[in-house]
N, C-alpha and C positions, 0 to 999 in steps of 0.2 A: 506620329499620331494624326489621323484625319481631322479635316479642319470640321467644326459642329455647324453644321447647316442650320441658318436662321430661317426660322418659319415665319411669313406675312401671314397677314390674318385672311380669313376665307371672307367672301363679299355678298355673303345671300341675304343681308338682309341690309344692306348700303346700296342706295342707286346715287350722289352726289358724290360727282368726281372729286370735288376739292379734298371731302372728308377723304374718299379714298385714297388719294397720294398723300396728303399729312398724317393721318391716322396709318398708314402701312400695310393696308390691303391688298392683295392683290388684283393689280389693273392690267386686262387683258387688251395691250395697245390695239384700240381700232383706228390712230390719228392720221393713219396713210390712206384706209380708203375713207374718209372724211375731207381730207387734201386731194382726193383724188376726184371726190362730186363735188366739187366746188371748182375743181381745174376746168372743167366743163362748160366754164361759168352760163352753166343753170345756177338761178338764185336762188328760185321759188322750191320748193320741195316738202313731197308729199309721201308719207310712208308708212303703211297699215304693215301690223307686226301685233303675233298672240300677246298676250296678257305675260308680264313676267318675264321679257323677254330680252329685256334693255333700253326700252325707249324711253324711261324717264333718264337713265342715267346717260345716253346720249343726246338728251336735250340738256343736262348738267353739263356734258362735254360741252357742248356748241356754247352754253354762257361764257364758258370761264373762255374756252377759245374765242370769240368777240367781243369778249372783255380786255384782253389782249394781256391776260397775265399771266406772262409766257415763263413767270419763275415753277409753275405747278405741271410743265410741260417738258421738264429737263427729266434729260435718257428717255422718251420718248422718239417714235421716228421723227414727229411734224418739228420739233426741236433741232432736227439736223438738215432739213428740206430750208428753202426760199421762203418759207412761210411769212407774210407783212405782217407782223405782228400789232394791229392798231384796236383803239377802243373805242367802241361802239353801242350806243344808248340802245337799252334790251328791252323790248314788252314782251314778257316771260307770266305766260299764265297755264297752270294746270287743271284741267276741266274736271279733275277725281277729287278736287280740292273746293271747288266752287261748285255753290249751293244750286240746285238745277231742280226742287221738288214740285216746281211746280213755274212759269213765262216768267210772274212776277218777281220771283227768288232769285232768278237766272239775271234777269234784266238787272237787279238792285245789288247781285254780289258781284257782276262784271262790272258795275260801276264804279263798286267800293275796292277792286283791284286796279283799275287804271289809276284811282285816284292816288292809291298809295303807290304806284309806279311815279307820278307825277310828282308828289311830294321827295320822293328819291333823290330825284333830278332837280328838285329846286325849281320844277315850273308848276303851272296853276293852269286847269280847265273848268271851265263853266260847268258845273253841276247841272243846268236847267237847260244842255245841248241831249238832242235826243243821244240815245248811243252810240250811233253811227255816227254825228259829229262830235262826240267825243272822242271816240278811237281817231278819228282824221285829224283833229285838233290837236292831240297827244303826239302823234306822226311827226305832226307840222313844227310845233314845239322843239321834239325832240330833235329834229333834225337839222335843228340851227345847231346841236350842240357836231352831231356826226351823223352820215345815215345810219337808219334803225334798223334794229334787228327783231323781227316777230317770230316766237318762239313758241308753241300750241303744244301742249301737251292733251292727250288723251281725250280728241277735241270732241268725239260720238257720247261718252261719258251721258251728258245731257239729253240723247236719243234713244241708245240701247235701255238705258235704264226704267225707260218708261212704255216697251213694245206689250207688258200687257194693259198699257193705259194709253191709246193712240192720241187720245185727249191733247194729254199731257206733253207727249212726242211733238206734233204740230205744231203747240205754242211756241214750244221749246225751239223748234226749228227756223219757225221765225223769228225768233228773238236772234238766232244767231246770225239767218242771211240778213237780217239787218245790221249787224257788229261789222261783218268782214263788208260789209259795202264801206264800211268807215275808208277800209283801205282805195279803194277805186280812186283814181285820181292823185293817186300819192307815191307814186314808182319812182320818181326824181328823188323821193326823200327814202328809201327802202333799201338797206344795203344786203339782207335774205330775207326769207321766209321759210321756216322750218316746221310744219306738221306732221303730228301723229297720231292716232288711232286705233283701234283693234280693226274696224269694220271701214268698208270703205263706199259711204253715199256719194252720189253722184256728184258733180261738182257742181251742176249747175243748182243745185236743189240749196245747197249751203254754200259754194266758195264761188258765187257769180261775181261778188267783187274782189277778186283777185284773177288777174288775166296772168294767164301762161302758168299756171300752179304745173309742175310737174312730178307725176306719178309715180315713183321708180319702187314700187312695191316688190315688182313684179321682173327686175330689170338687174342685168349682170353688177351692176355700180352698188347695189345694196346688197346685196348673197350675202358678206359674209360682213356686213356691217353691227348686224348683232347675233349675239348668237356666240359659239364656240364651235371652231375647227377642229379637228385633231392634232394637228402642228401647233396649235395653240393651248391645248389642253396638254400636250406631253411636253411644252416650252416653260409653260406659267407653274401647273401644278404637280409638276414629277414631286415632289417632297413630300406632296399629301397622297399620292399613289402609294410610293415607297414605304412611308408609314401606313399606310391603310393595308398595308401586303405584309408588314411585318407582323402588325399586331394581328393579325387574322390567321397568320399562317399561309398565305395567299404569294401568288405572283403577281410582281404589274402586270405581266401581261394578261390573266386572267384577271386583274380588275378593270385594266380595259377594253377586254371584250367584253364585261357584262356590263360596261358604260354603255358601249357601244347600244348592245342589245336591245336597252330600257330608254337612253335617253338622247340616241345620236338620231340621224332620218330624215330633218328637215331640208325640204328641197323647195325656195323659193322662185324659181326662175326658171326660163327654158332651156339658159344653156349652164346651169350649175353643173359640175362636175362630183366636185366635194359637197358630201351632206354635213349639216351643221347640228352640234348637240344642245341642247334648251340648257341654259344658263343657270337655271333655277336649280334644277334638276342636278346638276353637276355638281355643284358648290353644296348642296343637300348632302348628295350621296355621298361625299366627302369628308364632309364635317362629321355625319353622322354616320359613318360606315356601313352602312347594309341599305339593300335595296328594299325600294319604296316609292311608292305615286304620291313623289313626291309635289309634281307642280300638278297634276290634277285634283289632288283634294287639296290646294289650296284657295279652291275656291272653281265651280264651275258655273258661268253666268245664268242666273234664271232665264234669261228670255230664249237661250236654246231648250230647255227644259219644253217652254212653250209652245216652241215652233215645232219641234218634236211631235208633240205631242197632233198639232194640226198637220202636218206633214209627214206623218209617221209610213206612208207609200214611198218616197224619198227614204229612206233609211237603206232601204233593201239594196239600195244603190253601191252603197258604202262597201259590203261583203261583193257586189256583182265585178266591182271593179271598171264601173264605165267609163264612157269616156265620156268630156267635156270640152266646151270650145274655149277658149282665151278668152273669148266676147261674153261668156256665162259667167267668168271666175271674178269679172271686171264689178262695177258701180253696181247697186241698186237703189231702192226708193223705201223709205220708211215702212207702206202699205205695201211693201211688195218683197219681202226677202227669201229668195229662193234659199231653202235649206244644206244643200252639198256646197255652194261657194261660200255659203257664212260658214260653214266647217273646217271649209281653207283656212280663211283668213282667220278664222280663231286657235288654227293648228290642231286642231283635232284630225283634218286629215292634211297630207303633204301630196307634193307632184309626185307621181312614180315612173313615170315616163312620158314623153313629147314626142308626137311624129308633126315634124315641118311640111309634113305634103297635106294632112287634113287639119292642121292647125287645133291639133287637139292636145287634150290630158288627159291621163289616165291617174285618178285620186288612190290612195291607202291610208292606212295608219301610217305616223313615220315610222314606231317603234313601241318595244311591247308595252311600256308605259300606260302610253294611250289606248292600245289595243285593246287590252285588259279592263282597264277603266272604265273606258268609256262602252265600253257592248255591256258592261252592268248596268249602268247609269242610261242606257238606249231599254233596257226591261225595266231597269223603274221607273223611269219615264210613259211607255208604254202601259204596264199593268196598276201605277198611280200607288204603286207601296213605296219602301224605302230599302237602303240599301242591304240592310241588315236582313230583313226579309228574304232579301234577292241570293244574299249571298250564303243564307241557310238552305234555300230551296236548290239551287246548285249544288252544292257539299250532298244534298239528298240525294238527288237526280243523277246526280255522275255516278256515289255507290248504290245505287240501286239499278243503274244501267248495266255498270261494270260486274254486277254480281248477277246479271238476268232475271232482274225482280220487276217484273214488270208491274204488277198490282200494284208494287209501292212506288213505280215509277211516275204512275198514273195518280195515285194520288194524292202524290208531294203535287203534279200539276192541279189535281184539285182544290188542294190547301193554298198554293199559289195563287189561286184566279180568287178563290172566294173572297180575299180581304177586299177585291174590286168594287167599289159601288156599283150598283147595276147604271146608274143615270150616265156613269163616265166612259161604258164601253161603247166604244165606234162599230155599229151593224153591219160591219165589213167583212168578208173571210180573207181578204187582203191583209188587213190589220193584224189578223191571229196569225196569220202566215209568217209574217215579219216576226211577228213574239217569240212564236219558237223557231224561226229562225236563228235568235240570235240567243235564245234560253240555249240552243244546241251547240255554239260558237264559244259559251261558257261551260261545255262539258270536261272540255280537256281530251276531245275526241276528233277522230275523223268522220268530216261532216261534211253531205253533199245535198244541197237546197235546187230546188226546181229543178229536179233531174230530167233530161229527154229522152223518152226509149219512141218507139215507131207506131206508141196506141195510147201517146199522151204523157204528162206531167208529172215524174214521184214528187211528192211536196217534201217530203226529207228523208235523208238516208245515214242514219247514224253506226260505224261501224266500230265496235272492239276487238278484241286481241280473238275471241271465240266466236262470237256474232254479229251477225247484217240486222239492223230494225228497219223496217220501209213504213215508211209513217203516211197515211191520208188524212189531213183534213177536212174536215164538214161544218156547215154553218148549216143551222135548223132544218138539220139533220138527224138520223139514227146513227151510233157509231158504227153499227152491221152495214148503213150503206157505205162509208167508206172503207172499212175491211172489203166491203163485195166487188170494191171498184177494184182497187190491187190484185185481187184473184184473175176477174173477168179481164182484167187488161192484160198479164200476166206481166205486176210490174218487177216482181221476181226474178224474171229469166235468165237477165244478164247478171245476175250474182249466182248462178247454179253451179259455176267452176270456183269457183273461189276457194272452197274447203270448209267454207266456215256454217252453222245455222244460221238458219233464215227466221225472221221474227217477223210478222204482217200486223200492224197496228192502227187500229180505227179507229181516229179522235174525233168526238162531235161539241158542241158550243151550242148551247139552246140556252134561251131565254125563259127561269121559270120561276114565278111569284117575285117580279123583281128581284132577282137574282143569276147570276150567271152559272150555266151550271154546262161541266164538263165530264164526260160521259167518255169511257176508252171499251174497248173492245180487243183482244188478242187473238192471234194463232201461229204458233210454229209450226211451220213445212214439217214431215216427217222427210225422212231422207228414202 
């Protein structure tokens, strides 16, 4: 009789290693490449990583590891290595935790967290030292006992949260380059330093008092530090596959290609090989067996919603597939965040390939997950409705495509623009251009945006199983002028062999009575 396979429990909603190994979770060992940046001896380190990705629970690993309680580390790898197992006084603070609504809240809860760090340890810091000599003081203290270990969790928290209030961002910022100056002058007492973040400001702006902080976002030593591999996901979770394929009627290996599909992709670095699956996403799909967005509607940060919206020209980028230098993907400045790297580093998009001779990257989605999500969440962001809206007006527009209904294709787009205020649309034809761009990206269609023939630009070309649509747009315009351009240009021509109808569609965008008003015009080619 087969022996009954004991099931651990799934970890999606545990980031605290300790609870993990006593409560019976499963823990996806990272303790070799954590032995491995440390073998390095780089101390200092710094490590931007999407939302939900692992980074609190590997600031849980790194306490209990500097704590030196090596009984919560048996049948791990780091348990069989050289590891010096010693214990070392931790200033462990998480910025998702700490009050940040405004300099003065910032200033008076990082004070009330050293405090209770110091009462810990049994020693005492003046209250009436600015912050920066209290974090120094704390240091100094604790360092009589062993050197210190500073441990930052989600250190931006205090910055992103405030990008549509710059105000507030500022103060904030200086309350912090004042914190970490605490440290300057205190290396002899520092035995790491371990940062993390979603977003990665430049160092000089926040971590000037920490000399040599090192990077490794971006760097072979972290790739597979969080996150899940496939040799790790078919190691750890074969039991919840197995069960997920029986009660479904499924195979593993069809549950693991539709892991794959939705939630594998990420590729941090230049020379990754293996892409890595979102963590969140996994343990979701698992527990709850069927697919689902699942780590993007857990939340997507408002301040892209923002930036979106003022850099909605960048967007186009996204579907163009461009390239980017190493030097662009790198730091920015509070007042300055270019939109396509804060997409990286939020994982909305991933590497998709590296050439070493122009030091470039070519961005994507990782995986349909995001794909899917986030081009809805890019139109309501854009047209300022919501998602429900978005996701009716799609369902419209596909069967009305799919069925050659144009009238009503045209004006699901009417129904669509109208809930816009007039005061929130951008007087761009740029701006419209990107909308249905990516309104056509949620067809469920073959779609081709800024086409090139030898007499100018098709702005989009949507094809089905029977016909070709060649779409112009116009900005205070007649929709007959852009019908007329496609004739006169003949953006037609090179779709004449195909087999299929030809469909010539004139969209215009006029401004009327304060209100937006979208205007279509039609004609099919006779054959």
């Amino acid at each position: 009789m087969p022996k009954e396979v004991v099931m651990k429990y799934l970890p999606r909603d545990v980031s605290t290693f300790a609870t993990m190994i006593k409560e019976d979770y499963v823990y996806v060992d990272k303790t070799k490449y954590i032995y491995d940046l440390y073998s390095q001896k780089d101390r200092y380190h710094f490590l931007s990583r999407p939302r939900r990705f692992g980074k609190s629970l590997l600031i849980s690993t790194l306490k209990e590891l500097f704590s030196g309680n090596e009984e919560l580390f048996q049948g791990l790898w780091i348990a069989k290595s050289d590891y010096q197992w010693r214990n070392y006084p931790i200033i462990d603070l998480d910025f998702s935790v700490i009050a940040h609504r405004s300099a003065e809240m910032l200033e008076i809860s990082l004070r009330n967290h050293l405090s209770k760090i110091a009462i810990h340890y049994d020693v005492t810091i003046d209250n009436t030292l600015t912050l920066e000599d209290q974090l120094g003081t704390l240091i100094e203290k604790l360092g009589q006992i062993n050197k210190v270990v500073l441990l930052i969790d989600e250190y931006d928290q205090p910055l992103i949260s405030h990008l549509d209030n710059l105000d507030i961002a500022y103060a904030n910022r200086q309350i912090l380059q004042g914190f970490y100056k605490g440290i300057k002058g205190h290396d002899a007492y520092m035995q790491a330093i371990f940062i993390t973040g979603v977003s990665k400001f430049s160092k000089t702006s926040i971590f000037s008092g920490i000399n040599n902080l090192n990077d490794i976002s971006m760097t072979s030593l972290s790739s597979q530090l969080l996150g899940y591999t496939k040799q790790e996901i078919e190691t750890n979770f074969s039991p919840f596959i197995e069960s997920f394929a029986r009660q479904k009627k499924r195979t593993p290996k069809a549950i693991m290609e539709e892991m794959e599909e939705w939630y594998d992709g990420y590729r941090f670095s230049e020379d990754d090989i293996e892409k890595i699956y979102n963590p969140f996403s996994v343990t979701n799909y698992l527990k709850d067996q069927k697919r689902k967005n699942y780590w993007f509607e857990s939340g997507t940060p408002t301040f892209l919603v923002t930036l979106m919206k003022k850099q909605f020209e960048a967007i186009e980028d996204i579907e163009d597939g461009g390239e980017i230098s190493s030097t662009a993907l790198g730091t920015f400045e509070i007042d300055n965040i270019p939109l396509i790297p804060l997409l990286f580093q939020t994982g909305y998009l991933t590497i998709k390939t590296y050439d070493p001779i122009t030091d470039k990257f070519t961005l994507g989605y990782p995986n349909a997950e995001v794909s899917e999500a986030f081009r809805k969440y890019i139109v309501v962001a854009l047209t300022r409705t919501n998602i429900v809206s978005v996701e009716k007006a799609t369902s419209q527009l596909a069967h009305a495509i799919n069925n050659n209904d144009v009238d009503k294709f045209c004006s699901t787009l009417q129904s669509l623009f109208a809930h816009i205020p007039y005061n929130l649309h951008i007087d761009q034809e740029k701006y419209y251009h990107s909308l249905f761009q990516f309104l056509g990206t949620l067809l469920g269609m073959e779609m081709q945006s800024e086409v090139v023939t030898d007499k100018g630009r098709i702005d989009l070309v949507l094809t089905t199983k029977t016909h070709i649509y060649i779409f112009e747009l116009k900005l205070r315009q007649k929709p007959e002028d852009a019908l007329k351009q496609i004739e006169e240009r003949g953006y037609y021509e090179r779709f004449l062999m195909q087999g299929k109808k030809i469909v010539l569609v004139g969209v215009a965008f006029n401004h009327v009575h304060e209100r937006l008003s979208l205007d279509c015009t039609w004609k099919e080619l006779q054959d």
